[in-house]
N, C-alpha and C positions, 0 to 999 in steps of 0.2 A: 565550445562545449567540451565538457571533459569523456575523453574516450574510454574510461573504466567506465563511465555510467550510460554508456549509450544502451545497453541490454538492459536497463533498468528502465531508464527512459521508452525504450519502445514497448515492456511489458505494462507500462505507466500508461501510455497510449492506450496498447489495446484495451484494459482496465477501464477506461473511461469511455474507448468505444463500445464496449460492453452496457456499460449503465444508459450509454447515449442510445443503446438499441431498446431500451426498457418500455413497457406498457405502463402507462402513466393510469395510477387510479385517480389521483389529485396532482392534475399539471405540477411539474416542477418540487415536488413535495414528495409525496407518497408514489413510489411508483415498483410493479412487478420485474426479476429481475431472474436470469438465471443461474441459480447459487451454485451448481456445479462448475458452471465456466468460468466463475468470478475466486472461485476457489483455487482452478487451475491455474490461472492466472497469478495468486500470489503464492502458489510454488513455483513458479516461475521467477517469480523474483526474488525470492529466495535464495534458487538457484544460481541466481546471478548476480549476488551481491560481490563487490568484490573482498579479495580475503581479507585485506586490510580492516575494512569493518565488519567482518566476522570474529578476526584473532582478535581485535578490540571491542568488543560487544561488551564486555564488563567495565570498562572503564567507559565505555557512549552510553552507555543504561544512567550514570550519573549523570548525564546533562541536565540543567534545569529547564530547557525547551524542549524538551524529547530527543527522539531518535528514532531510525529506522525499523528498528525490532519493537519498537513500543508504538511507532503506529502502524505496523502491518501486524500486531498483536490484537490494538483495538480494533482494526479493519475485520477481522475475523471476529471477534469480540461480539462486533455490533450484526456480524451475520448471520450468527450462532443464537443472538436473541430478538431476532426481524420474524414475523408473521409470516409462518406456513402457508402458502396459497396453495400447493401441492404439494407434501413436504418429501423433502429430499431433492427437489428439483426447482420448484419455482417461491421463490419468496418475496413479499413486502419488504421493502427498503424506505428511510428517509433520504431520500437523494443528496441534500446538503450535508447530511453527517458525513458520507461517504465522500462525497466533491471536496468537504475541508482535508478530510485525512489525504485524499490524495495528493493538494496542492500542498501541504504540511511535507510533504514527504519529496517534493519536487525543489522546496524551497532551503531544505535541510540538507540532501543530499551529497552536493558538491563541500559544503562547509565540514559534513562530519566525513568525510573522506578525507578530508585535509589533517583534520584532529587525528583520526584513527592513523594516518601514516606518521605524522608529528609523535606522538603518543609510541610508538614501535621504531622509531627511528628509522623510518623508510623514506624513499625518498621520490 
């Protein structure tokens, strides 16, 4: 595993232990979630991108299978238009929207880290 991404990887984790703590209104489907923690969490990973795909974010925004910043964009995206249950604090979620972005972004990761230091000539 690559050690630039282990702080991403663990904020990935809690991300997903997060949704796993979720109040299911429809098993596996629809389920309530805590939009504050789930928020803090992808500043979190933010935080911990490393720079190489940061200084490269406009040259990884042209990929044609995404990128990082485009799906912790939609990740927020789809949080920002999920079903108020308490609003400001607890929201409706489709849990598979969110389980694919995550895996998309697990799967992406290692690869555009390679691009973005290729890309800047890092090594």
């Amino acid at each position: 595993m690559n050690n630039e991404l282990l702080d991403i990887y663990d904020n990935l984790k809690n991300l997903e232990i997060e949704l796993a703590k979720s109040f299911p209104i429809l098993p596996g489907y629809l389920v309530v979630v805590n939009a504050n923690k789930l928020n803090a969490i992808l500043k979190q990973i933010y935080e911990t991108l490393p720079k190489e795909i940061i200084d490269a974010k406009d040259f990884l925004n042209q990929r044609e299978h995404g990128n990082i910043h485009g799906f912790i964009r939609k990740f927020e995206a789809l949080l920002a238009l999920s079903f108020p249950v308490f609003p400001n604090f607890l929201i409706a979620i489709k849990l598979r929207d969110f389980e694919g972005i995550i895996d998309k972004i697990y799967a992406n990761l290692p690869t555009e880290l390679a691009e973005a230091k290729k890309y800047l000539g890092v090594q």
